[in-house]
N, C-alpha and C positions, 0 to 999 in steps of 0.2 A: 204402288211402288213397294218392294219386296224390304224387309228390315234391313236384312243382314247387307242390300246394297248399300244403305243410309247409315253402316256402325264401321263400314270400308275405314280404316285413314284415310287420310285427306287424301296424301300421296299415291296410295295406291287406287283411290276413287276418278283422282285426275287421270291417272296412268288409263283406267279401263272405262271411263269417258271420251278420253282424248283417242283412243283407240275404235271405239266402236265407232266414231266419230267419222274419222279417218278411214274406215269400212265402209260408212253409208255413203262418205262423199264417192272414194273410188267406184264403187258400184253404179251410182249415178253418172260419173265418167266415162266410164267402161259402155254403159248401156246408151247413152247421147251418141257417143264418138260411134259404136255399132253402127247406129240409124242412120249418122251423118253422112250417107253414101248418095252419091247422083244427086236425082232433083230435092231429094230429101234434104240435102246439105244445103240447099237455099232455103228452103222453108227457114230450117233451122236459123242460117243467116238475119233472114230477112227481122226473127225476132229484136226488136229494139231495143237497143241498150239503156234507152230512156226508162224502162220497167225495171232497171236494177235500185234506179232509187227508191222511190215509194216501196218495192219490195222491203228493201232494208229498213225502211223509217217503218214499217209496219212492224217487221222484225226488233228492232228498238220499244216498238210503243210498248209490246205486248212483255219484251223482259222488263218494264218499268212496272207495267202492270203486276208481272208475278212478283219483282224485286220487294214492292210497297207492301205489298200483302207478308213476305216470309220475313223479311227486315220488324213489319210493325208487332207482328205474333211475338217473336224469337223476343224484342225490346219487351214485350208487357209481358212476356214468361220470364226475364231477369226481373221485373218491378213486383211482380208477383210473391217471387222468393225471398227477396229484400225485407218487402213488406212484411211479409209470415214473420220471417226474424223478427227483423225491428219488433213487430208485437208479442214474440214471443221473449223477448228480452225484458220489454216493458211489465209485462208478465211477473218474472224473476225477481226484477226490481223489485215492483212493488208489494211483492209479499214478505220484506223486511220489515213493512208495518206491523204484519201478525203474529204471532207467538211460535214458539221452533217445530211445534206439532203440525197446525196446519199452513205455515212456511214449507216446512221440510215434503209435505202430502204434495204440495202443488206444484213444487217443483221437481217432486218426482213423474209426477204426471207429464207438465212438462218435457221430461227428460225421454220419457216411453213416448210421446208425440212423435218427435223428432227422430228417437229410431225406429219406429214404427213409420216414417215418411222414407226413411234412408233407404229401408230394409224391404220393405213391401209394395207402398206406391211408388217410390223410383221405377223401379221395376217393372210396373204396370205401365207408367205411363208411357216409358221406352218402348211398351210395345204397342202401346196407344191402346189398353185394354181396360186402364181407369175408367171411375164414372162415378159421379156424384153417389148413387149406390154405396162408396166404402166413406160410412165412418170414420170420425176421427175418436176412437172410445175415450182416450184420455182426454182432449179438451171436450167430451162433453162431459166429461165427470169433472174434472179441473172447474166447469162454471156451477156445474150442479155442488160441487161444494162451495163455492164462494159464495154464491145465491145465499146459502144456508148457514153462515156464517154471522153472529150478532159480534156487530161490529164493536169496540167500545173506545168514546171518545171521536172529536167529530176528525181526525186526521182516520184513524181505520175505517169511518166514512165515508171518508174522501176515496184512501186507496179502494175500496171496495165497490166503488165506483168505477174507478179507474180500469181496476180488473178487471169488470165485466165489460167494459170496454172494449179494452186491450183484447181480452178473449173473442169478443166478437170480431174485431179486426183480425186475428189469427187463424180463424173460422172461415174468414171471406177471402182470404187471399193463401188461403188451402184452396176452396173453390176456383178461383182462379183459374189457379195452375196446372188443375184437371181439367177444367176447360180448356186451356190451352193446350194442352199435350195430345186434342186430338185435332189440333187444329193442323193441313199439309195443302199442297199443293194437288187437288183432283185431278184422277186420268184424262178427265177432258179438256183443262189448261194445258197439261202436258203434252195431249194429243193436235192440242192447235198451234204450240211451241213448236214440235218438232216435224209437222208437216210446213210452218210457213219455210220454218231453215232449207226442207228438201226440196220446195217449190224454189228459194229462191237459188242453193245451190244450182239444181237443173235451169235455172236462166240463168245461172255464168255459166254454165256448157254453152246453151245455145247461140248465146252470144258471143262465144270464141270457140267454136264447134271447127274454125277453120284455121285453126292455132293452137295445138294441141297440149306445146308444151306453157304457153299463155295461158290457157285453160286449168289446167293440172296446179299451177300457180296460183292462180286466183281463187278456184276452190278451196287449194289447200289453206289458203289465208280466212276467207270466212267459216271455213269447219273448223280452226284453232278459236277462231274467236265463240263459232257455237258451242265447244266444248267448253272453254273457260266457263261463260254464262249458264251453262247446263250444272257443272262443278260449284260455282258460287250459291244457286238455287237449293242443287241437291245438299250441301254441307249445311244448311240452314234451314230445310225444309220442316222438321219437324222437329219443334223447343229445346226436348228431351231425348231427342236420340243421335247419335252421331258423335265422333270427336269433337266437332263444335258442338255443346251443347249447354243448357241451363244445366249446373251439378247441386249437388245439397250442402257444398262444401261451406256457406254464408250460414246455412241453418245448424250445421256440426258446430260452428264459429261460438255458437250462443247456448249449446246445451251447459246447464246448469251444473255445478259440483256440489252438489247433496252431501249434505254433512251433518 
């Protein structure tokens, strides 16, 4: 699936969904109604209207199918980002236990993490180009100092503990969210979406192949409803891209004021 489909607005995505939509169903209109001439037009008839259910309920199974899978991605790439914060805050917090030198170091650190996630991996992942590969330089130096840090008194103990923590939880839930951002919907779910909708379109041709304007109706009703469910899929397909998407705006929330 092409980006620059997936970055549409929503409105204009629906508009050129619900359109091409409305091209594939006519088409298949056009092309039944052709054939439905002489003995052909019984053939066509005699198709059973009894095959438009289980058509449908297949049609059904298979958008729960794709739904569960882009609903459950899109939820753990919001829990992802949350997460990062929340520890990168914890972070913040906790280096009020240490003195303003390396307080003020780590939370600078901190501070380049966060635009350095805003600024380069956003970016990356919107195009689904991230990859465990990019470093996070600042939280790995952010623990490399803490490590190295002699603590004094058993509370910078505690917090120094804490940190390395917290830093590892902010570490794992970066991981995450680059694992998520390559996570979409395959050509080949796609490809079996949109052949069952055109199988089952072409069996309400044939099943009112001898009622034209009946026909013409009843397609047009389940190609509105393929478009919606094609539009609902695509605006959530992938975490990080699209007007609906995970933004960094939680993580902007928590960058530090270095002072």
């Amino acid at each position: 699936m092409s980006v620059w489909i997936l970055e549409l607005p929503v409105a204009v995505l629906s508009v050129a969904v619900l359109g091409a939509t409305y091209a594939v169903a006519g088409l298949i209109y056009v092309a039944v109604m052709a054939f439905a001439t002489g003995e052909r037009a019984s053939w066509f008839k005699g198709f059973s209207p009894g095959m438009l259910s289980p058509l449908g309920i297949l049609f059904g199974l298979l958008v729960v199918f794709f739904a569960s899978q882009v609903w459950s991605d899109f939820d753990r790439a919001h829990v992802a980002v949350h997460r990062e914060a929340s520890a990168l805050r914890a972070v913040v917090l906790l280096t009020g236990a240490f003195p303003p030198e390396p307080r003020a170091h780590l939370q600078t650190l901190v501070g380049r993490h966060i635009q350095d996630a805003v600024t380069r991996e956003w970016p990356a992942m919107t195009e689904q180009h991230a990859s465990l590969r990019m470093t996070s330089a600042p939280l790995a130096e952010a623990l490399q100092v803490t490590l190295a840090m002699t603590p004094r008194g058993d509370g910078q103990v505690i917090a120094q503990r804490e940190l390395v923590a917290a830093l590892h939880n902010a570490l794992d839930a970066r991981r995450q969210r680059i694992i998520l951002s390559a996570s979409k919907v395959n050509w080949v779910k796609w490809t079996g979406l949109l052949l069952e909708a055109g199988v089952t379109l072409a069996a309400i041709a044939f099943v009112h192949c001898d009622n034209r304007r009946t026909a013409a109706v009843a397609m047009a009703v389940f190609a509105t409803a393929t478009a919606i469910v094609v539009v609902l899929i695509l605006s959530h397909d992938r975490p990080f891209t699209g007007q609906i998407s995970v933004r960094p705006d939680v993580l902007l929330q928590v960058m530090p004021d270095v002072r």
